[in-house]
Predicted model as a PDB file, atoms N, CA, C, CB and O in Angstrom, pLDDT in the B-factor column:
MODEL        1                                                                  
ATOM      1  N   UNK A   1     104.692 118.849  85.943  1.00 72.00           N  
ATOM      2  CA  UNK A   1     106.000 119.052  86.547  1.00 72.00           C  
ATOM      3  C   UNK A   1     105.875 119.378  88.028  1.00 72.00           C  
ATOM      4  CB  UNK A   1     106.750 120.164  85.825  1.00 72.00           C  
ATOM      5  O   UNK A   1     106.766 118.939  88.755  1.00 72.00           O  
ATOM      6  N   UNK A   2     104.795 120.159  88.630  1.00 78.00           N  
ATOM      7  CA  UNK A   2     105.211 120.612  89.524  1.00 78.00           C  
ATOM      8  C   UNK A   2     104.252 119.075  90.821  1.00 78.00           C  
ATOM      9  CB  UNK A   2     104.824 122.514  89.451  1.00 78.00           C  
ATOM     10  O   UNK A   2     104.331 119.029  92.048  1.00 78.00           O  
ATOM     11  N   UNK A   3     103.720 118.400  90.176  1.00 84.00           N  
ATOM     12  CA  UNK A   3     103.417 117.043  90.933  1.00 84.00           C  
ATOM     13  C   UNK A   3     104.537 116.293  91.431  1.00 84.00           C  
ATOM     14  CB  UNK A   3     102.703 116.095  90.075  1.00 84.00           C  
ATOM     15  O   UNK A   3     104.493 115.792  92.555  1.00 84.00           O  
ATOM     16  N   UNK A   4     105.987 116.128  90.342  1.00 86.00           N  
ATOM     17  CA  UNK A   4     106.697 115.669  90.241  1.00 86.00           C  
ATOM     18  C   UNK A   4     107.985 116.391  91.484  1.00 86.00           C  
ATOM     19  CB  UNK A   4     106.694 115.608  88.869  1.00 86.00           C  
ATOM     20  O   UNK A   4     108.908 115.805  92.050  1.00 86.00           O  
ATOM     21  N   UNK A   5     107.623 117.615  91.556  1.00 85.00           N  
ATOM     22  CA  UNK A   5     108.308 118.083  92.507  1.00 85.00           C  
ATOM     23  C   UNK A   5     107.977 117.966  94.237  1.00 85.00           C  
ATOM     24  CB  UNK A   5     108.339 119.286  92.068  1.00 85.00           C  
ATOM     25  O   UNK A   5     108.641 117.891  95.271  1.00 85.00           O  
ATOM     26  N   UNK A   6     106.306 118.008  93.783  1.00 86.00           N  
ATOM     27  CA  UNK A   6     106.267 117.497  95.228  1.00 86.00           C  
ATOM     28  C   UNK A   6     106.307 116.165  95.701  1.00 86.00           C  
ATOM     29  CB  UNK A   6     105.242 117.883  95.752  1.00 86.00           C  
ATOM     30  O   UNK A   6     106.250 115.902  96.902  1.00 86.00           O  
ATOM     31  N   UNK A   7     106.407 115.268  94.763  1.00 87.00           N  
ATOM     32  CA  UNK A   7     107.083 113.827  95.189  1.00 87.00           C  
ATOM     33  C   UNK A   7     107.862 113.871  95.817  1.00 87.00           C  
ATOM     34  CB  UNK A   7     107.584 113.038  94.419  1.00 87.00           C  
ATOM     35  O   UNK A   7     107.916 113.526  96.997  1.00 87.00           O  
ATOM     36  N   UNK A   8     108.847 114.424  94.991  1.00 85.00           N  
ATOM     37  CA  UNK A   8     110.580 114.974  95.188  1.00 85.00           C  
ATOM     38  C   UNK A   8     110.635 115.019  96.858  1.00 85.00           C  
ATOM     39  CB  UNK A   8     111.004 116.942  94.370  1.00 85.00           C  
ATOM     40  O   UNK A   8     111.253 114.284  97.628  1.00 85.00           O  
ATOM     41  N   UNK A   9     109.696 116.238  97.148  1.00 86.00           N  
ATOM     42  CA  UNK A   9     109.869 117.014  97.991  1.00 86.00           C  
ATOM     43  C   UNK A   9     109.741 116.218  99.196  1.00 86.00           C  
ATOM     44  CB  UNK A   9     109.100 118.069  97.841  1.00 86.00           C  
ATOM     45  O   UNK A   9     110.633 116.208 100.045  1.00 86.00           O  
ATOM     46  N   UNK A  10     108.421 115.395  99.331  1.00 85.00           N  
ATOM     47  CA  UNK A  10     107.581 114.569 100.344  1.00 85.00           C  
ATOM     48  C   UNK A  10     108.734 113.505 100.331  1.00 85.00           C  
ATOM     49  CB  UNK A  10     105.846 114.002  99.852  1.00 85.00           C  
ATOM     50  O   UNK A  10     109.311 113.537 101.418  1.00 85.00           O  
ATOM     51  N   UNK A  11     109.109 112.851  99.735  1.00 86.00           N  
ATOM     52  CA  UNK A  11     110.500 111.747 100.095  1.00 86.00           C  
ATOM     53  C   UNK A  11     111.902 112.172 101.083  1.00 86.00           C  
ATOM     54  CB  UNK A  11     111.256 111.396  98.520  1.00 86.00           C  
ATOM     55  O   UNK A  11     112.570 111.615 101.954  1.00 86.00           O  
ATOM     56  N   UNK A  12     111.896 113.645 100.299  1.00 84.00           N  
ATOM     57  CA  UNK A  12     113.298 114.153 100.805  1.00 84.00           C  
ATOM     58  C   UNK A  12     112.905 114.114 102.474  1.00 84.00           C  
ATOM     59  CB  UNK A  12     113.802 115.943 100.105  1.00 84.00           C  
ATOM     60  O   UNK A  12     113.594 113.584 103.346  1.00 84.00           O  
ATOM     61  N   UNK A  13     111.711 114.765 102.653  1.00 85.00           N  
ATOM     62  CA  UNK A  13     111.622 114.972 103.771  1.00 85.00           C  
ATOM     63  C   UNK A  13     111.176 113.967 104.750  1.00 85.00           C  
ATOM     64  CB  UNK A  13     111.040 115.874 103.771  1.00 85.00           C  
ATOM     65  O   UNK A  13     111.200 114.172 105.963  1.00 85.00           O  
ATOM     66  N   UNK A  14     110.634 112.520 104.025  1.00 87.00           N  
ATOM     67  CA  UNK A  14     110.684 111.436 105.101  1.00 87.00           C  
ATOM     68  C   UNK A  14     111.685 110.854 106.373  1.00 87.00           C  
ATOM     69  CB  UNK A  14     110.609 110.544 104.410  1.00 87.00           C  
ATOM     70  O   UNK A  14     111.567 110.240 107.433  1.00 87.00           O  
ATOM     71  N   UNK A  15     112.751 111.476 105.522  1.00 85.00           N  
ATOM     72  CA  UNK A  15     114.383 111.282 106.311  1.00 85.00           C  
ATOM     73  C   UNK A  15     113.783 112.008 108.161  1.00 85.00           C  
ATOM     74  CB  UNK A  15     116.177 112.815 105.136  1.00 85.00           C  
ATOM     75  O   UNK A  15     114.569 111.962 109.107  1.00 85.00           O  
ATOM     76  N   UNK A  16     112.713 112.447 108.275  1.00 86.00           N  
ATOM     77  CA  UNK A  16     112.242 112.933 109.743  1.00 86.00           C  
ATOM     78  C   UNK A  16     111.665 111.394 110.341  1.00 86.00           C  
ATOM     79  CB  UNK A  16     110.800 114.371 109.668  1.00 86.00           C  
ATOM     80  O   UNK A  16     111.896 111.135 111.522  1.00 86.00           O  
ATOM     81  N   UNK A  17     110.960 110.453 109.545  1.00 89.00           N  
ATOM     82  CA  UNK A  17     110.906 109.500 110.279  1.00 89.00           C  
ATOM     83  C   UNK A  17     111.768 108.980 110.419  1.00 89.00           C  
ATOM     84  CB  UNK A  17     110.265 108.867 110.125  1.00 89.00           C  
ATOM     85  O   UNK A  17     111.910 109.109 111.635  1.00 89.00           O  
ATOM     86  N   UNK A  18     112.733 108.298 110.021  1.00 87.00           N  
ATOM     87  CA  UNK A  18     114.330 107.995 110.207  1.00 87.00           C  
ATOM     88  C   UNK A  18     114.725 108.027 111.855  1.00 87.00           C  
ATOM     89  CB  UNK A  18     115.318 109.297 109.323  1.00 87.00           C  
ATOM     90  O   UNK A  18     114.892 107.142 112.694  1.00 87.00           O  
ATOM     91  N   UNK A  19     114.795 109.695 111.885  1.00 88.00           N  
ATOM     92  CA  UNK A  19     115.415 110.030 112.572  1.00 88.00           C  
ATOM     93  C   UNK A  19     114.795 109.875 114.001  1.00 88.00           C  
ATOM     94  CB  UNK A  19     115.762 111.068 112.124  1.00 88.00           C  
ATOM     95  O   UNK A  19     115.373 109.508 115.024  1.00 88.00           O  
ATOM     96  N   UNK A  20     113.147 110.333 113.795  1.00 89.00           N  
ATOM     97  CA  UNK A  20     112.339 110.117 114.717  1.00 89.00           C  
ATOM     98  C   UNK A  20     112.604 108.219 115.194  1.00 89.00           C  
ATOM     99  CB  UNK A  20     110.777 110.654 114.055  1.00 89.00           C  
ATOM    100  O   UNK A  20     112.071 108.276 116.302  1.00 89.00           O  
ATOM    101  N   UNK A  21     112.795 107.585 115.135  1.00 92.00           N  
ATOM    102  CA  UNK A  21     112.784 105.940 114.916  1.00 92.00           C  
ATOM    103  C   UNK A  21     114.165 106.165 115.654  1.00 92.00           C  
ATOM    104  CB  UNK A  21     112.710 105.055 113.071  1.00 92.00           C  
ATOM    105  O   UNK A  21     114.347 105.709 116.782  1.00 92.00           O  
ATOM    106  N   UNK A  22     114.743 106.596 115.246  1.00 89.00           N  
ATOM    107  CA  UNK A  22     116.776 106.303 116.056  1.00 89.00           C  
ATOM    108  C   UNK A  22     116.334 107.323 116.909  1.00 89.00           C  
ATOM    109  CB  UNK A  22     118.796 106.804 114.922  1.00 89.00           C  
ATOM    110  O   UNK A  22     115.683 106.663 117.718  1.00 89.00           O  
ATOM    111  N   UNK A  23     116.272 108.196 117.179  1.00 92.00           N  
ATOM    112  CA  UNK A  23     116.151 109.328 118.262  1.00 92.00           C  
ATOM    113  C   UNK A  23     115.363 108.241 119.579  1.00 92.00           C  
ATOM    114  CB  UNK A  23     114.952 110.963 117.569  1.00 92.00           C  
ATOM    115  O   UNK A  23     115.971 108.105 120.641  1.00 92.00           O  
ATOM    116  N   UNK A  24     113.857 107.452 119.343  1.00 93.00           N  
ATOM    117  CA  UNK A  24     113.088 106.784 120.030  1.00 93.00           C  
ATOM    118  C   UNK A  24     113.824 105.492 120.675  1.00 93.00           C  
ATOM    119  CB  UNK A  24     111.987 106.518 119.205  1.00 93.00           C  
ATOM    120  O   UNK A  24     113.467 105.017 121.753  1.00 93.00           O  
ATOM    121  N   UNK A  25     114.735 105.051 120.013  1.00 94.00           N  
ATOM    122  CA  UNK A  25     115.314 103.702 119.929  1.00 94.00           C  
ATOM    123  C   UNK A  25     116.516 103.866 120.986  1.00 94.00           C  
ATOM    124  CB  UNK A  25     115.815 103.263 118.310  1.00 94.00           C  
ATOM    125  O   UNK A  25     116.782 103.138 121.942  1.00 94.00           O  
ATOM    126  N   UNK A  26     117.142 104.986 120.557  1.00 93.00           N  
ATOM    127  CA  UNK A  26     118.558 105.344 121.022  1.00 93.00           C  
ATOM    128  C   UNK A  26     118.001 105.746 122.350  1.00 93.00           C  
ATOM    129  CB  UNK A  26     119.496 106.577 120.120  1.00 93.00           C  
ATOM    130  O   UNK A  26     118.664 105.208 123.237  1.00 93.00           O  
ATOM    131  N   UNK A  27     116.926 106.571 122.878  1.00 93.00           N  
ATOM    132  CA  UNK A  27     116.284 106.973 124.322  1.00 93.00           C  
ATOM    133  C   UNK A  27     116.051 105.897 125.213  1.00 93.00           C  
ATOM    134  CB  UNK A  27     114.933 107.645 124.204  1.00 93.00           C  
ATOM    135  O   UNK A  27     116.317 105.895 126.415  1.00 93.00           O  
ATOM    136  N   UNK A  28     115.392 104.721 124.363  1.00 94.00           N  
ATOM    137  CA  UNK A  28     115.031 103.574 125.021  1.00 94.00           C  
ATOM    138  C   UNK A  28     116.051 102.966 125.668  1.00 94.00           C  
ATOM    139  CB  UNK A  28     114.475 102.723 124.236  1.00 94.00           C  
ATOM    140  O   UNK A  28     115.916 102.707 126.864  1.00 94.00           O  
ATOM    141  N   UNK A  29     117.682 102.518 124.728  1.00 95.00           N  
ATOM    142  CA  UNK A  29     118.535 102.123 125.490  1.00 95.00           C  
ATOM    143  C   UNK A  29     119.075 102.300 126.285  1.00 95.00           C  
ATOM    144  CB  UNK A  29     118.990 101.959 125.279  1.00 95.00           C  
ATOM    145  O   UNK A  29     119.452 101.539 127.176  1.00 95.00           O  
ATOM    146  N   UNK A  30     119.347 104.199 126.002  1.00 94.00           N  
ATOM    147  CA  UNK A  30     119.600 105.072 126.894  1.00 94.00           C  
ATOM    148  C   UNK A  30     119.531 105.175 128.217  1.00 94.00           C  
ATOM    149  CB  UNK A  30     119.162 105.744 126.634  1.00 94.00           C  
ATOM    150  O   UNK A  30     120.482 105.490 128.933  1.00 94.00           O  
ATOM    151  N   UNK A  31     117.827 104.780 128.790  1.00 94.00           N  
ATOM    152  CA  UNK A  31     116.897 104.293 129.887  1.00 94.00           C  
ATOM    153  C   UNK A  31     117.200 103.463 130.491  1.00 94.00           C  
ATOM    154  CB  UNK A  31     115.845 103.944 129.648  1.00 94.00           C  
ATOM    155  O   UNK A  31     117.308 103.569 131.713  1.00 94.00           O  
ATOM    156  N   UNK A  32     117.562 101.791 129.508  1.00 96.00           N  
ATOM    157  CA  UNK A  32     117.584 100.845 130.097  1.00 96.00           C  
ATOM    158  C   UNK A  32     119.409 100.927 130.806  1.00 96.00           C  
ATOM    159  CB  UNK A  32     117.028  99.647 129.041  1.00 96.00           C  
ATOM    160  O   UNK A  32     119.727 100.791 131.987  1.00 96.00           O  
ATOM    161  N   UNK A  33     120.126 101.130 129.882  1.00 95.00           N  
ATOM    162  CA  UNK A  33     121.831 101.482 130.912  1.00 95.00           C  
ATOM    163  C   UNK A  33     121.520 102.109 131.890  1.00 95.00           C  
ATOM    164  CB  UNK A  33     123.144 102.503 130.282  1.00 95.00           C  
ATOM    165  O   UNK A  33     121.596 101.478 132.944  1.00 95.00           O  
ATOM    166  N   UNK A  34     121.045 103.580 131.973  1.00 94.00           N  
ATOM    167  CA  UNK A  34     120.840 103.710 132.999  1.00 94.00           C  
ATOM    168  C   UNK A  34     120.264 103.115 134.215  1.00 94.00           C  
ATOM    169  CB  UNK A  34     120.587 104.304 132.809  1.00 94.00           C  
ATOM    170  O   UNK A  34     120.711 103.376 135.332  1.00 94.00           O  
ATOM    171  N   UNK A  35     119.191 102.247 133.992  1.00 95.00           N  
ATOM    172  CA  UNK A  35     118.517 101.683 134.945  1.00 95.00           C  
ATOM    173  C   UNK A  35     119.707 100.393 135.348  1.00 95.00           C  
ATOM    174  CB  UNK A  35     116.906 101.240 134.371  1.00 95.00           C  
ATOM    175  O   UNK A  35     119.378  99.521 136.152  1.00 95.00           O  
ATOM    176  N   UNK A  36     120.659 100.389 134.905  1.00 96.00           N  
ATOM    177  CA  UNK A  36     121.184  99.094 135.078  1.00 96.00           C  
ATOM    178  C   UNK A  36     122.781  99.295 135.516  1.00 96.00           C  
ATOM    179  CB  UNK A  36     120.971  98.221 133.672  1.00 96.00           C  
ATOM    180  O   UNK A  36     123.602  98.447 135.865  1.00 96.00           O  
ATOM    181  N   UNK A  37     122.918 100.827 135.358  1.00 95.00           N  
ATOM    182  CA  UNK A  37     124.187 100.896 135.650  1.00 95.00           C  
ATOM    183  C   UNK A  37     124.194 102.712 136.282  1.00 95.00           C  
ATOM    184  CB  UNK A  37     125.189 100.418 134.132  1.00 95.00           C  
ATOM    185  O   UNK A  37     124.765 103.643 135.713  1.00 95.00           O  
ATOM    186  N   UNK A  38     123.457 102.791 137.469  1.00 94.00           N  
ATOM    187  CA  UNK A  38     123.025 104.532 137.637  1.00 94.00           C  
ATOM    188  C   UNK A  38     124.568 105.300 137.903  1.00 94.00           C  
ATOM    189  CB  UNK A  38     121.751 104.888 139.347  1.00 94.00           C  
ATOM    190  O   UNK A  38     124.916 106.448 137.627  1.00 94.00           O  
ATOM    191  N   UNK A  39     124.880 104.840 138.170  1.00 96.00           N  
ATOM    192  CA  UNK A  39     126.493 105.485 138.846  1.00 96.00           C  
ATOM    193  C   UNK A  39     127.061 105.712 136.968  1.00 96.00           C  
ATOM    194  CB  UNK A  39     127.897 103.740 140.244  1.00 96.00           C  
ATOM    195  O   UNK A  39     128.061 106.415 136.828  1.00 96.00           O  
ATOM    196  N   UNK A  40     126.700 105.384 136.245  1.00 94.00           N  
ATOM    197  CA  UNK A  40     127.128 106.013 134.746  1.00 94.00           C  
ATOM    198  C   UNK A  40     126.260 106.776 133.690  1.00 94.00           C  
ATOM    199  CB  UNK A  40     127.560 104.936 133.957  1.00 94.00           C  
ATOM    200  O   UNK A  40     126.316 106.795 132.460  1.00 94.00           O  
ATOM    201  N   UNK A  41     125.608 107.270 134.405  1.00 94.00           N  
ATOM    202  CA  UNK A  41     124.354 108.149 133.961  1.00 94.00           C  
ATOM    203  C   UNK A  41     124.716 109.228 133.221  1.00 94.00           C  
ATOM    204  CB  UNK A  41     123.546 108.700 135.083  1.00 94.00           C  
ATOM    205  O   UNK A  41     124.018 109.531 132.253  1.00 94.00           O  
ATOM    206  N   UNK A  42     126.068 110.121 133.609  1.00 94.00           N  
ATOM    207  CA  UNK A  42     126.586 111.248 133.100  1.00 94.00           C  
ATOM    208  C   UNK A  42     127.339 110.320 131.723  1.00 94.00           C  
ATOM    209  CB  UNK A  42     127.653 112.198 134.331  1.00 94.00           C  
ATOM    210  O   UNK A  42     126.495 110.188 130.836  1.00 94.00           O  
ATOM    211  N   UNK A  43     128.210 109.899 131.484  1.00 94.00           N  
ATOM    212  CA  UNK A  43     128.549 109.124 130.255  1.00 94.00           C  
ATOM    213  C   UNK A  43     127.749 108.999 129.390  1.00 94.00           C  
ATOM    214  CB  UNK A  43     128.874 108.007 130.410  1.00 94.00           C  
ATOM    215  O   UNK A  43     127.976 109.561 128.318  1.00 94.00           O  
ATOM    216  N   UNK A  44     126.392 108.124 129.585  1.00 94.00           N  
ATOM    217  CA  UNK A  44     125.508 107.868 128.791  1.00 94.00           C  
ATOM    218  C   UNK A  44     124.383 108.996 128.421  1.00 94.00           C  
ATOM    219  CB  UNK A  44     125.037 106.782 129.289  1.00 94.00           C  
ATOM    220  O   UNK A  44     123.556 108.930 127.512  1.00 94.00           O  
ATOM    221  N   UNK A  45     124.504 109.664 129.023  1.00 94.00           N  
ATOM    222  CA  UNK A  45     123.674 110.620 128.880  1.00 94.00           C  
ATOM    223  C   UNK A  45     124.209 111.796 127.656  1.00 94.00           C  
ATOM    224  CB  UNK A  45     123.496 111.164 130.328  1.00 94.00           C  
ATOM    225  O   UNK A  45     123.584 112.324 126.736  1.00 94.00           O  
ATOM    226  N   UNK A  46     126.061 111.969 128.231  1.00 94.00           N  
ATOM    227  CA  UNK A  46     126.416 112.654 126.763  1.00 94.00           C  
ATOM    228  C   UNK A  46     126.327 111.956 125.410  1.00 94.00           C  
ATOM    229  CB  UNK A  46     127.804 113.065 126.770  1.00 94.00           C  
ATOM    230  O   UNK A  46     126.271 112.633 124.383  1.00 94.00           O  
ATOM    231  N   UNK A  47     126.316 110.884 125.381  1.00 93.00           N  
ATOM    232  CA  UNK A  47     126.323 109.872 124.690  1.00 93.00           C  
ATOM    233  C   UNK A  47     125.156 110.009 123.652  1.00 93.00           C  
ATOM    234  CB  UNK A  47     126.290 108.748 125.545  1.00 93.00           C  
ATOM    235  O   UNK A  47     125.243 110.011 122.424  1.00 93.00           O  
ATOM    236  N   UNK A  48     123.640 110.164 124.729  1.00 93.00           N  
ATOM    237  CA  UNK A  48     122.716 109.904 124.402  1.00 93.00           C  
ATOM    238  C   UNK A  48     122.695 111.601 123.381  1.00 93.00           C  
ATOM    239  CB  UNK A  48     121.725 109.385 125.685  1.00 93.00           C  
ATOM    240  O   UNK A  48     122.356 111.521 122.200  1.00 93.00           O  
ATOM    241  N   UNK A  49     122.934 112.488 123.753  1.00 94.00           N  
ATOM    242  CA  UNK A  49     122.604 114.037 123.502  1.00 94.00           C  
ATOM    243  C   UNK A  49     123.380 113.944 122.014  1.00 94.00           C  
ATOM    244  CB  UNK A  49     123.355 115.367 124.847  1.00 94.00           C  
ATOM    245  O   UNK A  49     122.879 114.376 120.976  1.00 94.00           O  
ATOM    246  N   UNK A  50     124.794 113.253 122.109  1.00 93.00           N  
ATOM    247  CA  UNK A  50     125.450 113.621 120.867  1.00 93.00           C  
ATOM    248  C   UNK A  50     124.918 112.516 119.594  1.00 93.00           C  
ATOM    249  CB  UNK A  50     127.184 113.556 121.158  1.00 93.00           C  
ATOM    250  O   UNK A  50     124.997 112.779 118.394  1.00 93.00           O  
ATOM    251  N   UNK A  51     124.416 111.346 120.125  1.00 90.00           N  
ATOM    252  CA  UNK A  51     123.611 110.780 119.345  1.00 90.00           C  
ATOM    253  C   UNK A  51     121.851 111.101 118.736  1.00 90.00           C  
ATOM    254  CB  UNK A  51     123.758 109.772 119.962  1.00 90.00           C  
ATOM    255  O   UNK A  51     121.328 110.597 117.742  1.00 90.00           O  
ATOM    256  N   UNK A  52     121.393 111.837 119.464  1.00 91.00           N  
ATOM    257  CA  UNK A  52     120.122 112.693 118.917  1.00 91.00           C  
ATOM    258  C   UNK A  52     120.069 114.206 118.511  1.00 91.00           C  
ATOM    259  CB  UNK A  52     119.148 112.646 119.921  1.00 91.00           C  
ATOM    260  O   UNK A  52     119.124 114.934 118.208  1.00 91.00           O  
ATOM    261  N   UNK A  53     121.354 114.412 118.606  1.00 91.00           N  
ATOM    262  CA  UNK A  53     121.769 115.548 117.666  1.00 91.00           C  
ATOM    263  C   UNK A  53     121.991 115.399 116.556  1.00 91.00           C  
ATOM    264  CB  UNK A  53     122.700 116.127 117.916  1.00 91.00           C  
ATOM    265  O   UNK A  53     121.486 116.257 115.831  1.00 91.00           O  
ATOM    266  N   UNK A  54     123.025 114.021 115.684  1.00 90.00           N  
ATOM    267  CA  UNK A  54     123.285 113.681 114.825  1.00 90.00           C  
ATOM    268  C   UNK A  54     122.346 112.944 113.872  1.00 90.00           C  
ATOM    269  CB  UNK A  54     124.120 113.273 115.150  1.00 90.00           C  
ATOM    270  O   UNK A  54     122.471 112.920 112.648  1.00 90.00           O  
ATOM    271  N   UNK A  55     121.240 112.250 114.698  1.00 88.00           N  
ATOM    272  CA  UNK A  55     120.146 111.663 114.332  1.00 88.00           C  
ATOM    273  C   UNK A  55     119.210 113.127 113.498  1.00 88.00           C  
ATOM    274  CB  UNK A  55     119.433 110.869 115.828  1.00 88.00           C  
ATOM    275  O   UNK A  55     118.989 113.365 112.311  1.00 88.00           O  
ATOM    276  N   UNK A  56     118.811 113.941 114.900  1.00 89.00           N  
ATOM    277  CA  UNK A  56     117.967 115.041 114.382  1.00 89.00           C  
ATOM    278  C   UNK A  56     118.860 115.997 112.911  1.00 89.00           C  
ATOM    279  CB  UNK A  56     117.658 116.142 115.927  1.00 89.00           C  
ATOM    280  O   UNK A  56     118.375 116.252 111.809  1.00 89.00           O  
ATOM    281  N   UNK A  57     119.839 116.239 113.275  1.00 91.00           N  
ATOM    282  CA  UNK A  57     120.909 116.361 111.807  1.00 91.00           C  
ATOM    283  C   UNK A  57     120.448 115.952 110.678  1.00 91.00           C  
ATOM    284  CB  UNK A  57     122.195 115.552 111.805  1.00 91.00           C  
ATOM    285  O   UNK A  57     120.526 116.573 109.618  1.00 91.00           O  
ATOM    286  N   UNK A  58     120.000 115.002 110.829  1.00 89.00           N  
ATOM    287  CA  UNK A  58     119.652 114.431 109.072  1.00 89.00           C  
ATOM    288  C   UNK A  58     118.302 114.495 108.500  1.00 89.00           C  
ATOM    289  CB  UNK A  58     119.930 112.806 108.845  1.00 89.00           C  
ATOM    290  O   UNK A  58     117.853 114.353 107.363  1.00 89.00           O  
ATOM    291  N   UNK A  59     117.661 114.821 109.961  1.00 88.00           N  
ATOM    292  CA  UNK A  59     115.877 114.894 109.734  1.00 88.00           C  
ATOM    293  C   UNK A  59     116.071 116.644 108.894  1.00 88.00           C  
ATOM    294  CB  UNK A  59     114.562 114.887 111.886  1.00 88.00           C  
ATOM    295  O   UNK A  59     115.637 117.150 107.860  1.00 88.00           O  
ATOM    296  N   UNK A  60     116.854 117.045 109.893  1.00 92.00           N  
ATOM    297  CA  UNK A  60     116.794 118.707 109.291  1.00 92.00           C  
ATOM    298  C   UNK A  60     117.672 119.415 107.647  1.00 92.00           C  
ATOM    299  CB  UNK A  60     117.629 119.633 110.714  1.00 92.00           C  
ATOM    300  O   UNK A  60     117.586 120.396 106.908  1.00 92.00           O  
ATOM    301  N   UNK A  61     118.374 118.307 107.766  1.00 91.00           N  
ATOM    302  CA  UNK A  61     119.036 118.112 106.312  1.00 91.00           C  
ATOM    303  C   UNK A  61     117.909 117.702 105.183  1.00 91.00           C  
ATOM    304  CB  UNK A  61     120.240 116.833 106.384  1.00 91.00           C  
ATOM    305  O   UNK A  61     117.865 118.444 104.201  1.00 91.00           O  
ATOM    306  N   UNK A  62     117.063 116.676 105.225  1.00 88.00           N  
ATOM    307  CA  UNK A  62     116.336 116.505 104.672  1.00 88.00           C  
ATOM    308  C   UNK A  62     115.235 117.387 104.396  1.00 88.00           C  
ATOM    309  CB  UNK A  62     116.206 115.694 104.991  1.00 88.00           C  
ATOM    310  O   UNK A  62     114.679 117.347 103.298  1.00 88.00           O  
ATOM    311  N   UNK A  63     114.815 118.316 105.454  1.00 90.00           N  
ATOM    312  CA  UNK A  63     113.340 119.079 105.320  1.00 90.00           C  
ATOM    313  C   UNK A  63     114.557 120.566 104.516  1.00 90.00           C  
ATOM    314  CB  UNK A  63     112.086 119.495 107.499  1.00 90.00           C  
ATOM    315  O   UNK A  63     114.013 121.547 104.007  1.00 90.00           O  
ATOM    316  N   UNK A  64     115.534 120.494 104.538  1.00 91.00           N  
ATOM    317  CA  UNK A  64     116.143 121.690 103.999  1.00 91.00           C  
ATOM    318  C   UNK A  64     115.915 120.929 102.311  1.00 91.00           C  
ATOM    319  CB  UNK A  64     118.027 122.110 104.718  1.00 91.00           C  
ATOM    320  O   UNK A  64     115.267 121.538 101.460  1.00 91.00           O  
ATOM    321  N   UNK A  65     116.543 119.559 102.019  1.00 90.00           N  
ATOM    322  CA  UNK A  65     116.740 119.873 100.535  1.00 90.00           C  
ATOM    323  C   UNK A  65     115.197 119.281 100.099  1.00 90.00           C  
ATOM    324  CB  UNK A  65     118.277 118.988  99.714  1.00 90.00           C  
ATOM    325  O   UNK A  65     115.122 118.847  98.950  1.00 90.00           O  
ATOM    326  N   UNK A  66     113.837 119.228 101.022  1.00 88.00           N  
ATOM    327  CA  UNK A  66     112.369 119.731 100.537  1.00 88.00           C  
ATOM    328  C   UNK A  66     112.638 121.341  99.559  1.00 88.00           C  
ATOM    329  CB  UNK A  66     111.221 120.059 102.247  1.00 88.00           C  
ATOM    330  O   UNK A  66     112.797 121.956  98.505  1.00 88.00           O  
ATOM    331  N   UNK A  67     112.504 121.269 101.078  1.00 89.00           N  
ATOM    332  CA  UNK A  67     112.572 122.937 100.564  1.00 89.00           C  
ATOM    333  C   UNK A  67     113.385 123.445  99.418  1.00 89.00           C  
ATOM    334  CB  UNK A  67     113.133 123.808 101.663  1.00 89.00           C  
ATOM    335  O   UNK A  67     113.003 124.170  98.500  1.00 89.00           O  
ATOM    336  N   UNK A  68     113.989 123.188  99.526  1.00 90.00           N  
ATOM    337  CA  UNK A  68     115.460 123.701  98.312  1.00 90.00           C  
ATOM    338  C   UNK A  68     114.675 123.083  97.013  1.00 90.00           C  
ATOM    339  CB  UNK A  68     117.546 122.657  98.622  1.00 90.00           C  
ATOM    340  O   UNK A  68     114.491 123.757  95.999  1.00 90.00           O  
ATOM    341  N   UNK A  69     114.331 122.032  97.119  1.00 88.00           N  
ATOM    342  CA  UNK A  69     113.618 121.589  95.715  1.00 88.00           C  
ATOM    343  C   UNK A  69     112.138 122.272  95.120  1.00 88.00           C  
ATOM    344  CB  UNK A  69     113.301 120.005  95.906  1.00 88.00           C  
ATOM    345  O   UNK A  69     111.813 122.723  94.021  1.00 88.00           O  
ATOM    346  N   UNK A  70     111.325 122.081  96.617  1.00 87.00           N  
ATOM    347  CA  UNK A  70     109.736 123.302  96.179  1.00 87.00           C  
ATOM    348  C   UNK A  70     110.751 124.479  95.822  1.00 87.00           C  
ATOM    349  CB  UNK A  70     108.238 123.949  97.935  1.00 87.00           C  
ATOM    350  O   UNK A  70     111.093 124.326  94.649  1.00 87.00           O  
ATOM    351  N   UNK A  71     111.367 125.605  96.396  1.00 89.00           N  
ATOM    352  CA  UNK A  71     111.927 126.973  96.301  1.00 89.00           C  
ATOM    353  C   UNK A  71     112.654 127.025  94.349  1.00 89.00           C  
ATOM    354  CB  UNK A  71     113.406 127.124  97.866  1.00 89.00           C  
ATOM    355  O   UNK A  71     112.412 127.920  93.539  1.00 89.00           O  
ATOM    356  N   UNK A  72     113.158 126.304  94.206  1.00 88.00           N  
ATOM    357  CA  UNK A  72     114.451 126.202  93.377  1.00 88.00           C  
ATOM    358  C   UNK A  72     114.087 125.667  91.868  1.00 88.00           C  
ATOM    359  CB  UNK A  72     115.551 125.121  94.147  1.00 88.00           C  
ATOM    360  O   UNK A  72     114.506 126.086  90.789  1.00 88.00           O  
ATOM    361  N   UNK A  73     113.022 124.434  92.195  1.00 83.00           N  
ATOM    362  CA  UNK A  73     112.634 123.502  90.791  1.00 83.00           C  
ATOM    363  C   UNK A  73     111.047 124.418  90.096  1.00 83.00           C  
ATOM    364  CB  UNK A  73     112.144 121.335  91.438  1.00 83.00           C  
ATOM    365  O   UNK A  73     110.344 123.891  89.234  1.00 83.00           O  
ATOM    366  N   UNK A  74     110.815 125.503  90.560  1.00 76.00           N  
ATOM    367  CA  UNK A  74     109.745 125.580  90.240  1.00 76.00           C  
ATOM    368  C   UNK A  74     109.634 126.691  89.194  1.00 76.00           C  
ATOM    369  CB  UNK A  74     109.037 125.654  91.312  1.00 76.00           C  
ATOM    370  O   UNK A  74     108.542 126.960  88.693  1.00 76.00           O  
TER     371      UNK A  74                                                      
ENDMDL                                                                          
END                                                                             
């Protein structure tokens, strides 16, 4: 049983590469507008913050219901 939990656990918490991958992706474009349009840097930039907040959101959602499953199933 408790193998079975850390399966559980190690999946839940993959949701960090996810996020890591859109966080990297979303920076990159981020870069390139800017480089292509500097006079809108402040726009994209909130843009960029409220989109790697929401990204990192789900990485940290995920390492919570790890945890919640090692803490809880055992």
């Amino acid at each position: 049983m408790g193998t079975i939990i850390a399966i559980g656990a190690g999946i839940a918490v993959l949701t960090g590469i996810g996020a890591g991958v859109g966080i990297g992706i979303a920076t990159g474009k981020a870069t390139e507008a800017i480089a292509r349009q500097p006079e809108a840097e402040g726009k994209i930039f909130k843009n960029l913050i409220l989109g790697c907040a929401l990204a990192e959101a789900t990485a940290i959602y995920g390492f919570i219901i790890g945890l919640l499953i090692i803490l809880l199933l055992q």
